[in-house]
Jmol script that loads the backbone (N, CA, C; Angstrom):
load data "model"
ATOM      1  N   UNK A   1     147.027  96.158 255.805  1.00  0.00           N
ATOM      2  CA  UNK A   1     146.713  94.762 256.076  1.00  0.00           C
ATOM      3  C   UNK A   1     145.757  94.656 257.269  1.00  0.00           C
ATOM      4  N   UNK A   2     144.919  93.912 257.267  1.00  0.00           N
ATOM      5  CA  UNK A   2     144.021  93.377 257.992  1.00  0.00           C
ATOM      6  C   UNK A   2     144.594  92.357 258.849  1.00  0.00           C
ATOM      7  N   UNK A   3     144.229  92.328 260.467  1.00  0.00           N
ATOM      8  CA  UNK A   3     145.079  91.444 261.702  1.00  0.00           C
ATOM      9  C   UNK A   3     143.830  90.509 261.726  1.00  0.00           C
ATOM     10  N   UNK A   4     144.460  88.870 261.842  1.00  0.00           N
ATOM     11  CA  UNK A   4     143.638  87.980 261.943  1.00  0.00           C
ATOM     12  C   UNK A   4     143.901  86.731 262.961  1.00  0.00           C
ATOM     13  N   UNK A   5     142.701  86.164 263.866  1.00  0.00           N
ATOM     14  CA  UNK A   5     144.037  85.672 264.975  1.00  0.00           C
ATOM     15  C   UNK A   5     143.115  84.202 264.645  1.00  0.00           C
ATOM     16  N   UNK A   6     143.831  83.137 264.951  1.00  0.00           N
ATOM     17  CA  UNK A   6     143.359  81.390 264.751  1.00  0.00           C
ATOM     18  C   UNK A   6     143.106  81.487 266.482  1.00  0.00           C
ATOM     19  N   UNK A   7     141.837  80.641 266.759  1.00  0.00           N
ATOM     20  CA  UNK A   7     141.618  80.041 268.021  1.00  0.00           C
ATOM     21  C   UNK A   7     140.873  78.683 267.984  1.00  0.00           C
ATOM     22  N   UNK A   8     141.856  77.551 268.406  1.00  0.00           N
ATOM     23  CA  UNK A   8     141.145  76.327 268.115  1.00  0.00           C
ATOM     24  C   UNK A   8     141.609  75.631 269.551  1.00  0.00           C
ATOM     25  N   UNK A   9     141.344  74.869 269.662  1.00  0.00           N
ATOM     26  CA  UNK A   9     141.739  73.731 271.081  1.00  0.00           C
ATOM     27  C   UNK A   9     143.001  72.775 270.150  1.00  0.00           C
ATOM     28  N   UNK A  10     142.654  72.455 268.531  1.00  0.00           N
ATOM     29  CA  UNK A  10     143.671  71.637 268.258  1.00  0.00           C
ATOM     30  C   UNK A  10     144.906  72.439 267.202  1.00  0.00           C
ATOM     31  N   UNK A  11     146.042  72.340 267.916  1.00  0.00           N
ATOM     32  CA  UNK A  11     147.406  72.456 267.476  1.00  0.00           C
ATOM     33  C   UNK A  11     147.696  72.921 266.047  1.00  0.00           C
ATOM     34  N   UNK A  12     147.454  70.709 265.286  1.00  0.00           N
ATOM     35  CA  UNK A  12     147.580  70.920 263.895  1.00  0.00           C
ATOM     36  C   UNK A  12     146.327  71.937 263.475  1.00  0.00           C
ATOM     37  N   UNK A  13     144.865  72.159 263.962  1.00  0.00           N
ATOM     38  CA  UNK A  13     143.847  72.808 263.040  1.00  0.00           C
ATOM     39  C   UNK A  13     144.146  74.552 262.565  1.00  0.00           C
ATOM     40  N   UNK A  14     145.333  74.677 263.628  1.00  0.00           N
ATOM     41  CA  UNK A  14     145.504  76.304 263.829  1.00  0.00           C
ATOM     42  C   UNK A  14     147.007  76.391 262.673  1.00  0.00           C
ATOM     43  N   UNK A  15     147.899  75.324 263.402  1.00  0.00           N
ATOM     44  CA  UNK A  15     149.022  75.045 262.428  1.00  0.00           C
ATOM     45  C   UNK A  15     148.338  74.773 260.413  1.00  0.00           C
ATOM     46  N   UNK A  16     147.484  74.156 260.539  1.00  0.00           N
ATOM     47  CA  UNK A  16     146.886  73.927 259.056  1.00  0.00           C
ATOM     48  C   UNK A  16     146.497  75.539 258.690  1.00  0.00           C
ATOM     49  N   UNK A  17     145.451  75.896 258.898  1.00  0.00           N
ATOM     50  CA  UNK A  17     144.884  77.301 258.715  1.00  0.00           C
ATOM     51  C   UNK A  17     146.328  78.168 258.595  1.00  0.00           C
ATOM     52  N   UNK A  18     147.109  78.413 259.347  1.00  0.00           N
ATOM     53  CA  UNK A  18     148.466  79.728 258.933  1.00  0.00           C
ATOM     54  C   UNK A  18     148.944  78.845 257.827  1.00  0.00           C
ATOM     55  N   UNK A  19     149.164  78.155 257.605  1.00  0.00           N
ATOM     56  CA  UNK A  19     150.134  77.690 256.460  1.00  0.00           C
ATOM     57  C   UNK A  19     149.747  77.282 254.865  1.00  0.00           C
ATOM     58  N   UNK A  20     148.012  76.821 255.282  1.00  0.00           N
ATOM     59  CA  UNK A  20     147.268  76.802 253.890  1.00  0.00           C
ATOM     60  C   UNK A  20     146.382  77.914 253.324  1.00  0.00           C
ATOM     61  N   UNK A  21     146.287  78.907 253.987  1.00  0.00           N
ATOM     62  CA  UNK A  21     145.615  80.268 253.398  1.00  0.00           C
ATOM     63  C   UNK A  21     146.886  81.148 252.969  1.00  0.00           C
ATOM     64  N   UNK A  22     146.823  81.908 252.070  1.00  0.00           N
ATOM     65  CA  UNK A  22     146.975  82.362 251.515  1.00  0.00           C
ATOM     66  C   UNK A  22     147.194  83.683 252.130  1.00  0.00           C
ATOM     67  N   UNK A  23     147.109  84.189 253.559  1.00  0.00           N
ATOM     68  CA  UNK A  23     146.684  85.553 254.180  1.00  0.00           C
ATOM     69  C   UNK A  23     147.383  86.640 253.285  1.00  0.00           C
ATOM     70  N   UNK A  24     147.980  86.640 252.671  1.00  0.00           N
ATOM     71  CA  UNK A  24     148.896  87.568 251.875  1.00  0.00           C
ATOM     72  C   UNK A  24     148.129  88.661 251.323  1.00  0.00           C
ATOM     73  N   UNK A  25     147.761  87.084 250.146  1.00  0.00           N
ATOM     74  CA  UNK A  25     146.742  87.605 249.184  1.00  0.00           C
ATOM     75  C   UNK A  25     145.376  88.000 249.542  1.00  0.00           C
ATOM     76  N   UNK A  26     145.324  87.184 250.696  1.00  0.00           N
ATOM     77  CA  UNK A  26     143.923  87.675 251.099  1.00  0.00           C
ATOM     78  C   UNK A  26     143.702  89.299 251.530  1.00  0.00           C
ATOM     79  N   UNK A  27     144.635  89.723 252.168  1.00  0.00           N
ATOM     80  CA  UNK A  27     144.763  91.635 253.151  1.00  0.00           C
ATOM     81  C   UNK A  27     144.974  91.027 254.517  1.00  0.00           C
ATOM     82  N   UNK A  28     145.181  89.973 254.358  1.00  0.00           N
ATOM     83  CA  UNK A  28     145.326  89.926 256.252  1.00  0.00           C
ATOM     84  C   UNK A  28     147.123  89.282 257.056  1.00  0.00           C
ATOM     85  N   UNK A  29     147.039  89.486 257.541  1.00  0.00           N
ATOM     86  CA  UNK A  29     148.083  89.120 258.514  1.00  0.00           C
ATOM     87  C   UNK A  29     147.639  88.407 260.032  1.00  0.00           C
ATOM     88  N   UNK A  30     148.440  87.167 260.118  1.00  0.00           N
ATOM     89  CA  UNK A  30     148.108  86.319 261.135  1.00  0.00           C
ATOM     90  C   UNK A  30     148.878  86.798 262.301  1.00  0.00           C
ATOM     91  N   UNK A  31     148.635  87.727 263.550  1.00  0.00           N
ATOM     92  CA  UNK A  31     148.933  88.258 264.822  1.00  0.00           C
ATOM     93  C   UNK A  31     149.054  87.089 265.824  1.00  0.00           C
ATOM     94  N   UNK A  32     148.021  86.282 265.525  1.00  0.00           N
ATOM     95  CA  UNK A  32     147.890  85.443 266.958  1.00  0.00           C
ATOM     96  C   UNK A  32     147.632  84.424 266.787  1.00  0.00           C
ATOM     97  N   UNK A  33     147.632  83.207 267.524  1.00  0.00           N
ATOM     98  CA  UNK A  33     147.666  81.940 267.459  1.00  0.00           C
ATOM     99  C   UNK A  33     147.160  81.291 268.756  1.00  0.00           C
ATOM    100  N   UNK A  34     145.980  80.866 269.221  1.00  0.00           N
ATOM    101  CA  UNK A  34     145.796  80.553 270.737  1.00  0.00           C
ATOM    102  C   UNK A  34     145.001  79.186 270.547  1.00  0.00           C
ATOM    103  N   UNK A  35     145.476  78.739 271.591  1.00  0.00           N
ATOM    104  CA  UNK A  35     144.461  77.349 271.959  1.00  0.00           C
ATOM    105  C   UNK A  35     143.325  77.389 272.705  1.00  0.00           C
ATOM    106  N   UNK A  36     143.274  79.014 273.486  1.00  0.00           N
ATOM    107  CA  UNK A  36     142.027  79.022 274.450  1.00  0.00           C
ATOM    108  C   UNK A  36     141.196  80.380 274.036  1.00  0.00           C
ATOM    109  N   UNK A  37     140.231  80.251 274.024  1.00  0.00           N
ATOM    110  CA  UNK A  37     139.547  81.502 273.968  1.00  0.00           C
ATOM    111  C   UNK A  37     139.165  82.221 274.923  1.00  0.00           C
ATOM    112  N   UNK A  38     139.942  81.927 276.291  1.00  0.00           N
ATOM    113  CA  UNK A  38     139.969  82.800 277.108  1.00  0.00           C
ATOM    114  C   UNK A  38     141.241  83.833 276.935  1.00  0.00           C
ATOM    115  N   UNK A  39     142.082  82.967 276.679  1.00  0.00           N
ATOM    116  CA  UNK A  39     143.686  83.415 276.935  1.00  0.00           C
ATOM    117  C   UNK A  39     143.841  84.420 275.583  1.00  0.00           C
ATOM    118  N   UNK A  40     142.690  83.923 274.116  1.00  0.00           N
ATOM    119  CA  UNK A  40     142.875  85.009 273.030  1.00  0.00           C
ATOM    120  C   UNK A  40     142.443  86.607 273.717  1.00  0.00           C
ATOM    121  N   UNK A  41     141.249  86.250 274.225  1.00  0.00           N
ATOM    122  CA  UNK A  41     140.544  87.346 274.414  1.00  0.00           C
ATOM    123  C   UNK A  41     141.719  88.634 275.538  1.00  0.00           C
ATOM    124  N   UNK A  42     142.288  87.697 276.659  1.00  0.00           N
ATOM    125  CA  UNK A  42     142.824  88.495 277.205  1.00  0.00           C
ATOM    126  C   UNK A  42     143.913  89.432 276.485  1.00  0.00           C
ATOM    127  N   UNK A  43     144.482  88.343 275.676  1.00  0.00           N
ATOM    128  CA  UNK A  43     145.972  88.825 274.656  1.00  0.00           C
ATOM    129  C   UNK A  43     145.300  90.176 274.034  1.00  0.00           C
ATOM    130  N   UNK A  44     143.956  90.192 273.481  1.00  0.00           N
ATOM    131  CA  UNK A  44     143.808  90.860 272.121  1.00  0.00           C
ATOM    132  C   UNK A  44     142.628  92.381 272.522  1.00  0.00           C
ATOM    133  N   UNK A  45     142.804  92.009 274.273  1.00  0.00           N
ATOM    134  CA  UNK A  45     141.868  93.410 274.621  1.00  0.00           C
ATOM    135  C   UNK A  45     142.370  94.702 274.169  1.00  0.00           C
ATOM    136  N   UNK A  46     143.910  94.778 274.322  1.00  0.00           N
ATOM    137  CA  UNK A  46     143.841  96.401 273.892  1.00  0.00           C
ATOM    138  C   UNK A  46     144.591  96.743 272.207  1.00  0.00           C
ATOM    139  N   UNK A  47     144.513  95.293 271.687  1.00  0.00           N
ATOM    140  CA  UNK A  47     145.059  95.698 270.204  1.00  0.00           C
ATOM    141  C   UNK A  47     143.860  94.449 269.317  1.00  0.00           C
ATOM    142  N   UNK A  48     142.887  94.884 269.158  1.00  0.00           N
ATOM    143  CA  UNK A  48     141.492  93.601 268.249  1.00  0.00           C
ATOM    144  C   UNK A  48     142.204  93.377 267.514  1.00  0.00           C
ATOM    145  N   UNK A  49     141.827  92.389 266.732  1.00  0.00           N
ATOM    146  CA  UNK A  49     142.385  91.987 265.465  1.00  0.00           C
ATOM    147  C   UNK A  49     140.815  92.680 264.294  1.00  0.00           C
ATOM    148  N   UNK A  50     140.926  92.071 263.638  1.00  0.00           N
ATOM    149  CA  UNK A  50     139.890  92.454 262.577  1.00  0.00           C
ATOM    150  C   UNK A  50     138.761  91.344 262.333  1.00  0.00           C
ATOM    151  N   UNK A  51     139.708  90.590 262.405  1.00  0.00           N
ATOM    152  CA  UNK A  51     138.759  88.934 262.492  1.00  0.00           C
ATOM    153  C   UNK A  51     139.419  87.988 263.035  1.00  0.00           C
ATOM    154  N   UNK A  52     138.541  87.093 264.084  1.00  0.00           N
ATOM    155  CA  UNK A  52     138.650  86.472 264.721  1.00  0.00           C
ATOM    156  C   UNK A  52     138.341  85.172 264.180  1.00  0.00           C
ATOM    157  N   UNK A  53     138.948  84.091 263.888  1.00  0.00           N
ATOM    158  CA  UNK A  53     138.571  82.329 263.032  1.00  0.00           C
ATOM    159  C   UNK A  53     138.747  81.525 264.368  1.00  0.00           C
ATOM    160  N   UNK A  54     137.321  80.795 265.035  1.00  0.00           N
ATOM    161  CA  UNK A  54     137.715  79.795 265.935  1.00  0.00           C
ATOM    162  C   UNK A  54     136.546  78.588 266.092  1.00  0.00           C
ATOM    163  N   UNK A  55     137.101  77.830 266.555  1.00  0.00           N
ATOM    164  CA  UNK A  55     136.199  76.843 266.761  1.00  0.00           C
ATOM    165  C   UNK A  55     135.542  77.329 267.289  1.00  0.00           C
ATOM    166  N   UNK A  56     133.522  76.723 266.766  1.00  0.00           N
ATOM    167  CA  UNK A  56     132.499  76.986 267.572  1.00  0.00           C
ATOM    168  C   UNK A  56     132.557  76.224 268.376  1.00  0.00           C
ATOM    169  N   UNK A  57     133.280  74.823 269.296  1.00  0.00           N
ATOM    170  CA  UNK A  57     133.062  74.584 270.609  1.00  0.00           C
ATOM    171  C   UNK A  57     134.732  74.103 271.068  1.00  0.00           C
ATOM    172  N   UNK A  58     134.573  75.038 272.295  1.00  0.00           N
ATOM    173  CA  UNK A  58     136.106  75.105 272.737  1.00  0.00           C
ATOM    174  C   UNK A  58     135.947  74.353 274.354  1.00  0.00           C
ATOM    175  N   UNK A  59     137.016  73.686 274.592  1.00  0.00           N
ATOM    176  CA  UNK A  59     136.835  73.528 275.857  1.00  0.00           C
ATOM    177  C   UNK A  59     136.594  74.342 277.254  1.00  0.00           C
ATOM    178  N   UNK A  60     137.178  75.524 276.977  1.00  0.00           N
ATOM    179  CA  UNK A  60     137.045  76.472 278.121  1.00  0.00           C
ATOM    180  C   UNK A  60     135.709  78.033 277.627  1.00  0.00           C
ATOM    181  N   UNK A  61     134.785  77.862 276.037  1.00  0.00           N
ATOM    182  CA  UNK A  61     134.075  78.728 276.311  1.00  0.00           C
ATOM    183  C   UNK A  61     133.691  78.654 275.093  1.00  0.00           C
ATOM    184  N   UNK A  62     132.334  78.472 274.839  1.00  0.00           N
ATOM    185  CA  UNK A  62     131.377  78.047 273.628  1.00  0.00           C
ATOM    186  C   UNK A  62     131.465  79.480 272.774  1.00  0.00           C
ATOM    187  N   UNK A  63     131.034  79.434 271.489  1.00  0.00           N
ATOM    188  CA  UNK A  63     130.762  80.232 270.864  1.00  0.00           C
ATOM    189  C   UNK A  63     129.859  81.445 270.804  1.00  0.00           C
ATOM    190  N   UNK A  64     129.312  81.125 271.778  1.00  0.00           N
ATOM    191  CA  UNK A  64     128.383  82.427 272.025  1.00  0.00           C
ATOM    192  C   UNK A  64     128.260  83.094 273.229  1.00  0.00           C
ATOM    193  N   UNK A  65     129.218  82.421 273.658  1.00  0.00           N
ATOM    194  CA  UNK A  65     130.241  83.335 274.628  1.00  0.00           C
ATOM    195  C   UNK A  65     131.269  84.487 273.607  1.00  0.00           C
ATOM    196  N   UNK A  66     131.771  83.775 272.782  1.00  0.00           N
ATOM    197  CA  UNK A  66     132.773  84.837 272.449  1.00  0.00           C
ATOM    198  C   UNK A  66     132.364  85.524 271.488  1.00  0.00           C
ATOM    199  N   UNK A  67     131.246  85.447 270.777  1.00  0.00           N
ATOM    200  CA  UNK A  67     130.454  86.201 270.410  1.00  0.00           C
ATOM    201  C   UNK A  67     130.383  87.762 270.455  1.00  0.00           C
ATOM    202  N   UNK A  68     129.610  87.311 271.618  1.00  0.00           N
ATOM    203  CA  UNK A  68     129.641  88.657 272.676  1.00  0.00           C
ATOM    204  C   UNK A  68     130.697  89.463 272.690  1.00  0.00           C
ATOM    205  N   UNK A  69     131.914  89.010 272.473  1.00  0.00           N
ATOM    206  CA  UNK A  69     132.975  89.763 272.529  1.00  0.00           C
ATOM    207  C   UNK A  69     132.879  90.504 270.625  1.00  0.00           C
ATOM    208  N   UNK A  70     132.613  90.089 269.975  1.00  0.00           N
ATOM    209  CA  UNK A  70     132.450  90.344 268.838  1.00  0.00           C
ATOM    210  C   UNK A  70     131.630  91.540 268.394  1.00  0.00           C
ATOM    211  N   UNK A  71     130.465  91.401 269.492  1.00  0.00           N
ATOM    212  CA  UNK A  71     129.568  91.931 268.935  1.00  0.00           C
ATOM    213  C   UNK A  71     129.833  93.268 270.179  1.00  0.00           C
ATOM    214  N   UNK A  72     130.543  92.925 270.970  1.00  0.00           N
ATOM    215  CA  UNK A  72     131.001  94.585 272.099  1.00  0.00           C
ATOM    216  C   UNK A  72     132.126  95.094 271.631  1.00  0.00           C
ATOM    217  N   UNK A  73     132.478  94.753 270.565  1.00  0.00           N
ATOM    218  CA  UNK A  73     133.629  95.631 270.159  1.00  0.00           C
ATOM    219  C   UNK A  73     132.859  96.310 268.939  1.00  0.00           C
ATOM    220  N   UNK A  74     132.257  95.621 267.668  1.00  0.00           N
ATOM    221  CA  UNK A  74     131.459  96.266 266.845  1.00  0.00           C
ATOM    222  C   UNK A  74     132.299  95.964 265.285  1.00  0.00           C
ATOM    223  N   UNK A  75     133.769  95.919 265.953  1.00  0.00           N
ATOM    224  CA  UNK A  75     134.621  95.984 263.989  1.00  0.00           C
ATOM    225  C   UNK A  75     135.443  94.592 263.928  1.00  0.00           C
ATOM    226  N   UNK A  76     134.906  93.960 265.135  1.00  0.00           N
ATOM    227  CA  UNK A  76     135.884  92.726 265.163  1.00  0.00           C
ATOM    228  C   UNK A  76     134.950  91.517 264.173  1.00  0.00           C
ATOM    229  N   UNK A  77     135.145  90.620 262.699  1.00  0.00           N
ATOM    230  CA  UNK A  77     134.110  89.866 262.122  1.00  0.00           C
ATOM    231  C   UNK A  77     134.267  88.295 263.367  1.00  0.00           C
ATOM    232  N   UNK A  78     133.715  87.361 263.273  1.00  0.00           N
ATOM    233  CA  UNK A  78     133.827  86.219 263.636  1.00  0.00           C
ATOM    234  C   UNK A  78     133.465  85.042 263.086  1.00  0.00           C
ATOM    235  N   UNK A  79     134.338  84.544 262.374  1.00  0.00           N
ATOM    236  CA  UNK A  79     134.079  83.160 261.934  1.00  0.00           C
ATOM    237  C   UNK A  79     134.066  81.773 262.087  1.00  0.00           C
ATOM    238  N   UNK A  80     133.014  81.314 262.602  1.00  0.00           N
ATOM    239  CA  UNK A  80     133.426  79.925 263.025  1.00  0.00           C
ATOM    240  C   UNK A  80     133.744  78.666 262.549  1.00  0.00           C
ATOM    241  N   UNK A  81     134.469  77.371 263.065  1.00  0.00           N
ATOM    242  CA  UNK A  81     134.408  76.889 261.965  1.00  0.00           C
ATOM    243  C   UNK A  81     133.870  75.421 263.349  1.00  0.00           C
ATOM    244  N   UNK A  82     133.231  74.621 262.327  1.00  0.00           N
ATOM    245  CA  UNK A  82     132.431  73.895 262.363  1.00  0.00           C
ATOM    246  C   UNK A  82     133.010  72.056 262.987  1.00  0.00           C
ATOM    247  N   UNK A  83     132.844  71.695 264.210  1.00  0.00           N
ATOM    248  CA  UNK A  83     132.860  70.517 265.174  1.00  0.00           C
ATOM    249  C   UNK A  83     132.491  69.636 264.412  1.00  0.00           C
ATOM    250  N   UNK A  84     133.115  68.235 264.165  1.00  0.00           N
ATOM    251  CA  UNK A  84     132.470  67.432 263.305  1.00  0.00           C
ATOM    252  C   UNK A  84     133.664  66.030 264.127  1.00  0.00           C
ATOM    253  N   UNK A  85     133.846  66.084 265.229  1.00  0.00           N
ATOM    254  CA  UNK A  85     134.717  64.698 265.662  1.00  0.00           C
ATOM    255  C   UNK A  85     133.649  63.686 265.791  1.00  0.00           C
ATOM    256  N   UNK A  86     133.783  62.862 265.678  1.00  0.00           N
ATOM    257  CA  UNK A  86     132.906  61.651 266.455  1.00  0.00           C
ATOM    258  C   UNK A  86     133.968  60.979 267.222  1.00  0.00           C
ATOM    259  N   UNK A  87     132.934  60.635 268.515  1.00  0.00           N
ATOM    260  CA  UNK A  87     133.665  59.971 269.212  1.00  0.00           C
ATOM    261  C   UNK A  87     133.105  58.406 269.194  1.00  0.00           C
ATOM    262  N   UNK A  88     134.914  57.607 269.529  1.00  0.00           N
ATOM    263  CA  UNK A  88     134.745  56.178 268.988  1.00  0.00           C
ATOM    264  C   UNK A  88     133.425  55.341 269.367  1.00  0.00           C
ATOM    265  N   UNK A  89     132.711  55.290 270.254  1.00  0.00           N
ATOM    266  CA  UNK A  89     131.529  54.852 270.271  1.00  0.00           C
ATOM    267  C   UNK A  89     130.346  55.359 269.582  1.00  0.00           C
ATOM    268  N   UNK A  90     130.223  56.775 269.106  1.00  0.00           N
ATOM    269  CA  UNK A  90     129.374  56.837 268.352  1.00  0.00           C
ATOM    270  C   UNK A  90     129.839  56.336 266.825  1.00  0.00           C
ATOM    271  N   UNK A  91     131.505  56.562 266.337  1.00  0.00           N
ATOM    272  CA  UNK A  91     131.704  55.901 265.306  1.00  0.00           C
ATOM    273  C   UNK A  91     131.114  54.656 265.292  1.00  0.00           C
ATOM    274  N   UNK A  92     131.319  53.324 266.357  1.00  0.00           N
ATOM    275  CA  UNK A  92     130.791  52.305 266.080  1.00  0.00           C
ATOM    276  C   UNK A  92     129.172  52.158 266.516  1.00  0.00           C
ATOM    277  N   UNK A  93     128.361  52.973 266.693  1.00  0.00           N
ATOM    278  CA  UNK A  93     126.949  53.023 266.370  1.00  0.00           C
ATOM    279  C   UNK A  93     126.859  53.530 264.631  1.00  0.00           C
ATOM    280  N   UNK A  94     127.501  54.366 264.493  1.00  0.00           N
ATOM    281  CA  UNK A  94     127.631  54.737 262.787  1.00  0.00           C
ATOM    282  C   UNK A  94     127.620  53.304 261.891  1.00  0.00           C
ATOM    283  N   UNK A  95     128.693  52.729 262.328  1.00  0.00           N
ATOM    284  CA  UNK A  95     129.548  51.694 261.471  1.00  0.00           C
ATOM    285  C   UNK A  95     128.400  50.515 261.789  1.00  0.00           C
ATOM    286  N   UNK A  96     127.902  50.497 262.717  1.00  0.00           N
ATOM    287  CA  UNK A  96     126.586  48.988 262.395  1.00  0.00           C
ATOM    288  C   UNK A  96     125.283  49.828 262.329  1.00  0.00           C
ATOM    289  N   UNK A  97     125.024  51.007 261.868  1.00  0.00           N
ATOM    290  CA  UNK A  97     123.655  50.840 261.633  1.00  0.00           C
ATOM    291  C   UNK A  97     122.574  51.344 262.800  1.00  0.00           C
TER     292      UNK A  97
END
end "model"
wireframe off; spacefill off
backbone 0.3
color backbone group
């Protein structure tokens, strides 16, 4: 089995992801669960996972920050997944136009 760790800032997005994939079937196994991508990175220095799933913008360290960590280890994949909140004032620039 393949080790796979969730890193998001939100709760339910990490809680959704372990419970609606399938990791079984997929080869992977879910190791870790973090809200910060500082605090993953420290957890996961001396045991990587295989792939890493996190938000591309975190409060404590953008995506290409952790990147880097991706790309200095060499076998770790990284997948991001994609920011799409609006916030309520830009909703109501949306909503009139």
């Amino acid at each position: 089995m393949y080790k796979a760790i969730l890193v998001d800032d939100e709760k339910i997005v990490r809680l959704a992801l372990k419970t609606i994939v399938d990791w079984t079937a997929l080869g992977y196994t879910v190791t870790g669960s973090y809200s910060s991508v500082k605090t993953a990175l420290l957890e996961i220095e001396d045991d990587p996972p295989d792939l890493i799933i996190t938000d591309i913008k975190m409060p404590d360290m953008d995506g290409s920050l952790s990147s880097r960590y991706g790309s200095k280890t060499g076998n770790v994949r990284l997948l991001y997944l994609p920011t799409t909140k609006i916030s309520p004032t830009r909703w109501r620039q949306f909503a009139w136009g």
